[in-house]
C-alpha positions in Angstrom: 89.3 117.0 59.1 87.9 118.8 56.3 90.1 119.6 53.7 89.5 123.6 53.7 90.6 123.5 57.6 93.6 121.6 56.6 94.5 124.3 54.0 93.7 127.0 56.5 95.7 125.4 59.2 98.5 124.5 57.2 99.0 128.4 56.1 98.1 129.3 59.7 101.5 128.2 61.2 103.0 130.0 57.8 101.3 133.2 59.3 102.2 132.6 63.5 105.6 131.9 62.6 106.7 134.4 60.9 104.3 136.8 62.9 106.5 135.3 66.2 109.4 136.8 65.3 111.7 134.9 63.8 112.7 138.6 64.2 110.3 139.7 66.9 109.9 136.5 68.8 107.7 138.8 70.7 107.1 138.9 74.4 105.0 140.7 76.4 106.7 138.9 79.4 107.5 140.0 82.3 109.7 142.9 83.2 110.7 141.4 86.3 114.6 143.0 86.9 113.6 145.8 84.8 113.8 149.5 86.1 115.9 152.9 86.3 119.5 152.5 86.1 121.8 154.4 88.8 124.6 154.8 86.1 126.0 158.1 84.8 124.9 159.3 81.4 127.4 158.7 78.9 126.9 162.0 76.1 126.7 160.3 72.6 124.2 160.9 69.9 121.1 158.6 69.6 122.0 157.9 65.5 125.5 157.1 66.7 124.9 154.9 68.8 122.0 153.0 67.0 124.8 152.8 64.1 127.4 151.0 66.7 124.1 148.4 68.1 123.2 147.8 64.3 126.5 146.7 63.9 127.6 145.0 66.8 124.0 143.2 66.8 124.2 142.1 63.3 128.3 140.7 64.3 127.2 138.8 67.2 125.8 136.3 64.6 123.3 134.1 67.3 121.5 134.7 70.6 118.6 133.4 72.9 114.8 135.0 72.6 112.4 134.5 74.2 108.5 136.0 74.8 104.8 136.6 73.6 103.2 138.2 70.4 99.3 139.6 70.4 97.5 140.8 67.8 93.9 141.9 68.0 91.6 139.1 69.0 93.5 136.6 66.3 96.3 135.5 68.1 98.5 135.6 71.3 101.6 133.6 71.6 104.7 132.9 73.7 108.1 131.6 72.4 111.5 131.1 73.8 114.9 129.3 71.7 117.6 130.7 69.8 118.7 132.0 66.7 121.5 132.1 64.3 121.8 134.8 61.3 125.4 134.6 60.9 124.6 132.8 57.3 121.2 132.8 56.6 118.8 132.5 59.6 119.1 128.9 60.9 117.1 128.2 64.5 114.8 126.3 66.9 111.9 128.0 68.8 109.1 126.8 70.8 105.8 128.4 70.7 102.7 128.0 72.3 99.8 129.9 71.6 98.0 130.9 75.0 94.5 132.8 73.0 93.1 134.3 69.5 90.6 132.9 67.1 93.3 131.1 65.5 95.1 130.1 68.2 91.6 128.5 68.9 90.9 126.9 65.2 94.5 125.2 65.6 93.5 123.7 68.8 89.7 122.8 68.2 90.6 121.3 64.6 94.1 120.0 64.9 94.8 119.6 68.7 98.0 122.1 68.3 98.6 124.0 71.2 102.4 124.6 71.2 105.0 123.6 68.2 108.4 123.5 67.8 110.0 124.9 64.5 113.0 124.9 63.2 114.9 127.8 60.9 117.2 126.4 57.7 118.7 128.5 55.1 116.0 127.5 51.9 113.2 126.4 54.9 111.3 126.1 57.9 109.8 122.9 59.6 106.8 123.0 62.2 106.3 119.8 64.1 102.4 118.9 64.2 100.2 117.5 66.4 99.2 113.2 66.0 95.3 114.7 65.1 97.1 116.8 62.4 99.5 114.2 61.5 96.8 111.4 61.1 95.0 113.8 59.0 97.7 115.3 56.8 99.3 111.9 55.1 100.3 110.5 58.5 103.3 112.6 59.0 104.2 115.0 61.7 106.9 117.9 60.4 105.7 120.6 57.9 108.7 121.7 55.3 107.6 125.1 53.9 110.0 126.4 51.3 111.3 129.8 51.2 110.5 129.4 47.6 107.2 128.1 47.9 105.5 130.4 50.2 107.4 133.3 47.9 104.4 132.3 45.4 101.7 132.8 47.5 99.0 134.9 46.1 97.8 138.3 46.9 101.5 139.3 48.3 101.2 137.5 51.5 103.7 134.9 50.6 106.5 137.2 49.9 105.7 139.2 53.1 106.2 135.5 54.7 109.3 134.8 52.7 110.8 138.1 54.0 109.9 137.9 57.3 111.0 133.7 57.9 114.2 133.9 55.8 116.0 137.5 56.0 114.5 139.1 59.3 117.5 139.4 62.1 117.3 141.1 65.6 118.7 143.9 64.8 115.6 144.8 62.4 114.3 146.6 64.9 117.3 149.6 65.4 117.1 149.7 61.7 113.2 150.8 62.1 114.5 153.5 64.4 117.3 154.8 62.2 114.6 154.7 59.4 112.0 157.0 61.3 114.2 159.7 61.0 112.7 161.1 64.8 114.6 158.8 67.0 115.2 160.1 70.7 117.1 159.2 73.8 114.0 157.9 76.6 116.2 157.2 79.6 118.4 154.6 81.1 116.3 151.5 83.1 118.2 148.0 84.1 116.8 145.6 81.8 117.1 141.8 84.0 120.3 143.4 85.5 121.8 145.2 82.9 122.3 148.8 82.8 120.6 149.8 79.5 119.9 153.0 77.3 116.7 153.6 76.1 116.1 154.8 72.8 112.5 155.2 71.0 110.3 156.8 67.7 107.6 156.2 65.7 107.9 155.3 62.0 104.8 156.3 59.4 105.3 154.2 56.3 104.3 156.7 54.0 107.0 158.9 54.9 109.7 156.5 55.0 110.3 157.6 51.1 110.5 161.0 51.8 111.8 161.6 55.3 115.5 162.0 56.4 116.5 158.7 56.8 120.1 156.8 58.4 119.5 153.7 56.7 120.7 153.0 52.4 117.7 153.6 50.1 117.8 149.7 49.2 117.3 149.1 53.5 114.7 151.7 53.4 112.7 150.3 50.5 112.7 147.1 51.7 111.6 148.0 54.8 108.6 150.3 53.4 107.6 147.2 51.2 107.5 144.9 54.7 105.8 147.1 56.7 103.2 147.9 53.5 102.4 144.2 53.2 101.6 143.5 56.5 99.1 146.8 56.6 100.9 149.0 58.5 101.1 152.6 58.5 102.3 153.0 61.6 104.7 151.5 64.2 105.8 152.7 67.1 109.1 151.2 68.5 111.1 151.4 71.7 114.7 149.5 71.8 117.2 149.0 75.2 120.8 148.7 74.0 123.5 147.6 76.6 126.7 149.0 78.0 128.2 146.6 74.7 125.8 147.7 72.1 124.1 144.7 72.0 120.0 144.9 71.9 118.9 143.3 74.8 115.3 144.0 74.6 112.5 145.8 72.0 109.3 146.5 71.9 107.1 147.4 69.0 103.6 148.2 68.5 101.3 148.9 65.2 97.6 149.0 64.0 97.8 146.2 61.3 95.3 144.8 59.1 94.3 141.9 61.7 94.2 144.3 64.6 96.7 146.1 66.9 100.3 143.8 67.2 102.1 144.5 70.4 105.3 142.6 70.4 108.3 142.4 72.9 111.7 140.8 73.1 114.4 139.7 75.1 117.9 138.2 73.9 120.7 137.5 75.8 123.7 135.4 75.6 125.2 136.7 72.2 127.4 134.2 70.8 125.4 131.0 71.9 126.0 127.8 69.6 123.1 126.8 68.0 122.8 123.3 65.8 119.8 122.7 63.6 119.1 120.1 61.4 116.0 119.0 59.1 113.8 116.9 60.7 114.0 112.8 59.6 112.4 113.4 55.7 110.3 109.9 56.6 108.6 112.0 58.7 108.2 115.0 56.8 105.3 116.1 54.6 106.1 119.6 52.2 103.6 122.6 52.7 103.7 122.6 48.6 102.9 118.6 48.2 100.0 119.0 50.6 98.5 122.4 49.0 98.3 120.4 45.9 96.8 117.2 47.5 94.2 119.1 49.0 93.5 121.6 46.2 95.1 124.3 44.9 95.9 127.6 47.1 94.3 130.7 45.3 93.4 134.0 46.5 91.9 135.1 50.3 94.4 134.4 51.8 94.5 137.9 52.8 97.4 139.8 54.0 100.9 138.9 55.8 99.4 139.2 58.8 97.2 136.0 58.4 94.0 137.5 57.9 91.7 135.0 56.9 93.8 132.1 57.3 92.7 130.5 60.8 89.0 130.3 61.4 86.8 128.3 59.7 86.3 124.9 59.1 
């Protein structure tokens, strides 16, 4: 394996992983369960009661995801676990990548088709394939530091910091409350729950300037995100149970690697989830292997991964 596709590989699970959601742990899965609600509608504002799912998302610390990410031709993915943001973001998720140019350079070059990763406070780890392994110093996990990746160039590395370490599930109703536009779409049963449906469209360059239910420091930060990854538009449509707890999102943008559609499922608030590094014997750091393989400079392109997984 040459040593370019190594780099490029080695930043392309950087670029899937964050792209899979951490906070979107996207899914274009099925809607199977999904569809109008019979319930009475219960008369409270739509900024109201995104404030109450904020909060009682952000307080229910942990809960299972699962489902797919696409964007353009690049990539498509699927990925199912559970996450904890309690203190820090700590997690597991499996994902396997089902199509996309990189989704093909990953499997052609390094014989990855799915990989686990798991979610520290400083880190995350990606478990390789043996063709990868025997190619990369002989070892199978992947430590990229928060840190490290923060010193990517051209930007991209502190879109990747942002979106692995601080991204929570409740990202999304702060999108909504940022757009300034959010509406009321209906009521539907989301996999047997009776749901409220809420939607909007956010345009980055307004966020500065519109009226706005989120802090200026929230807002900012979420113009910078969305700027990084080459968005200037996102729609985003959010289902909120009878408990204000988000039980499914979906958002679509145009982004500077093509149009992302991403939707998500999470259920069972609360669960437990235990996560711990993977053996260090067996453990090779994103930094140490840059280095061993040459130095990572520019072209690395945006947050979205552009340029990072064709190639050889």
């Amino acid at each position: 394996m040459k040593s370019r596709t190594v780099r490029r590989i080695t930043l392309s699970i950087a670029v899937v992983t964050a792209l899979t959601g951490v906070a979107a742990c996207g899914s274009g899965g099925s809607d199977k369960g999904d569809g109008a609600a019979g319930q009475g509608v219960t008369h409270v504002s739509p900024v109201a009661a995104l404030r109450s799912a904020e909060t009682s998302t952000d307080k229910a610390d942990s809960a299972k995801v699962e489902g797919t990410t696409t964007i353009g031709s690049m990539v498509s993915m699927k990925a199912q676990g559970a996450l904890d943001w309690g203190h820090g973001l700590t997690g597991r998720l499996t994902l396997t990548y089902t199509g996309g140019t990189m989704a093909e350079t990953m499997r052609s070059k390094a014989g990855i088709t799915s990989m686990e990763a798991r979610y520290l406070p400083d880190a995350y780890y990606a478990h390789m394939s043996d063709t990868f392994a025997a190619q990369a110093g002989g070892r199978h996990w992947l430590r990229y530091g928060y840190d490290d990746l923060g010193r990517l160039a051209g930007g991209s590395g502190a879109y990747l910091k942002d979106q692995l370490q601080n991204t929570t599930p409740n990202q999304s109703v702060k999108l909504l409350l940022a757009s300034g536009d959010v509406k009321k779409a209906g009521e539907a049963t989301v996999r047997g729950q009776h749901t409220t449906h809420y939607a909007g469209t956010v345009n980055v360059a307004d966020l500065a300037t519109r009226s706005s239910h989120l802090p200026k420091d929230q807002l900012d930060q979420l113009k910078k995100q969305l700027s990084q990854a080459g968005v200037t538009t996102e729609s985003v449509d959010i289902w909120i149970n009878d408990k204000n707890l988000l039980v499914k999102k979906v958002e679509k943008a145009d982004m500077t690697a093509g149009t992302m559609v991403s939707t998500a499922y999470y259920s069972d608030y609360g669960v437990k989830v235990s996560v711990t590094a993977p053996p260090a014997g067996d453990t090779r750091d994103f930094k140490d292997l840059m280095k061993s393989q040459g130095t990572v400079t520019g072209g690395t392109g945006t947050g979205t991964g552009t340029g990072t997984g064709t190639g050889s």
